[in-house]
C-alpha positions as CSV (number, residue, x, y, z in Angstrom):
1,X,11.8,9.0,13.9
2,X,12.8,11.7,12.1
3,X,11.0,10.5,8.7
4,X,8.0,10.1,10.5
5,X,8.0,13.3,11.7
6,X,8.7,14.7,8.7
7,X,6.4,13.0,6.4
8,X,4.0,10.6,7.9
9,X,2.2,9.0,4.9
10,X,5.5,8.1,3.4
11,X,6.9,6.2,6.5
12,X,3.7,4.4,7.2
13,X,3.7,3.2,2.7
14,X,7.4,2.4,2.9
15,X,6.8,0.4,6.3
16,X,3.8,-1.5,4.5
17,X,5.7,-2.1,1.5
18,X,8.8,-3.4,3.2
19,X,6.2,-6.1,5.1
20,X,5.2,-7.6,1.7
21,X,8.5,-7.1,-0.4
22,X,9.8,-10.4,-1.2
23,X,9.1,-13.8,0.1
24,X,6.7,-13.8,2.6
25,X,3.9,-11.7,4.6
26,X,5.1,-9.2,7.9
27,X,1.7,-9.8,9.1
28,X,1.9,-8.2,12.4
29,X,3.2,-5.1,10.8
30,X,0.9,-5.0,8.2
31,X,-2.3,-5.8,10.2
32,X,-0.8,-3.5,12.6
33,X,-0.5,-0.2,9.9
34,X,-3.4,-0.6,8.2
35,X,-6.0,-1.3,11.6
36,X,-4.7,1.9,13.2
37,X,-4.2,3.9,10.8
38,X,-7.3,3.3,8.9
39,X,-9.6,6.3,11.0
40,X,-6.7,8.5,10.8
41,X,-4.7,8.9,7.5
42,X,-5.2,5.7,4.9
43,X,-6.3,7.7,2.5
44,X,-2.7,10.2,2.6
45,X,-0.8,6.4,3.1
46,X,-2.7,5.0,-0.1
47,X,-1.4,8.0,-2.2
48,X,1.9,8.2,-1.1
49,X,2.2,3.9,-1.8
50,X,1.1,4.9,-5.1
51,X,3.6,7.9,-5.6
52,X,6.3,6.1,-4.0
53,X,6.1,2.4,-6.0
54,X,4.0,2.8,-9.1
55,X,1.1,0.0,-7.8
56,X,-1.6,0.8,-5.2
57,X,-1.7,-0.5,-1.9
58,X,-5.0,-2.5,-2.5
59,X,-3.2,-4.3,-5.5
60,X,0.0,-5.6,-3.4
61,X,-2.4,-6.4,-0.9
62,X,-4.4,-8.9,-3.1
63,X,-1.1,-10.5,-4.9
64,X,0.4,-11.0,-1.3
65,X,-2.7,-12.7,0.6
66,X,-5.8,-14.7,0.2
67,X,-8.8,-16.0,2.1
68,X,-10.7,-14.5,4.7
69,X,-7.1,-12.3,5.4
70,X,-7.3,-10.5,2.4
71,X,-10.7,-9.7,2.0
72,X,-10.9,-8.4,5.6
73,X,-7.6,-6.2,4.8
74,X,-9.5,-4.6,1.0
75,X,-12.5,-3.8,2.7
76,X,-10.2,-1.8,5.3
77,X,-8.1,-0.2,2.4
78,X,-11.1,0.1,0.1
């Protein structure tokens, strides 16, 4: 609670990158992060991904999906 409150865009990238990290796809927390966050502050989540793991968001999106899934999920992120 308390890293969310102080720095938003860095506990929404760590919670997204902690859903792909390793073997297997969080997909509920993943769909879940980018779908409602995506009107409010992607954009700050995207940079701080980048700041905070040296790849973008978009890229660990495409090696951890496919199909229909991960399209939908780049058009989101952009």
């Amino acid at each position: 609670a308390v890293q969310c409150a102080l720095n938003r865009p860095a506990f929404f990238a760590e919670r997204l990158y902690n859903s792909m990290k390793g073997a297997g796809t969080d997909d509920s927390t993943l769909i879940r992060i980018v779908a409602t966050r995506s009107e409010i502050d992607l954009v700050q989540i995207k940079q701080m991904f980048t700041q905070m793991y040296q790849k973008t968001l978009a890229t660990m999106i495409a090696s951890d999906t496919s199909g229909d899934y991960r399209r939908l999920l780049l058009a989101i992120v952009g």
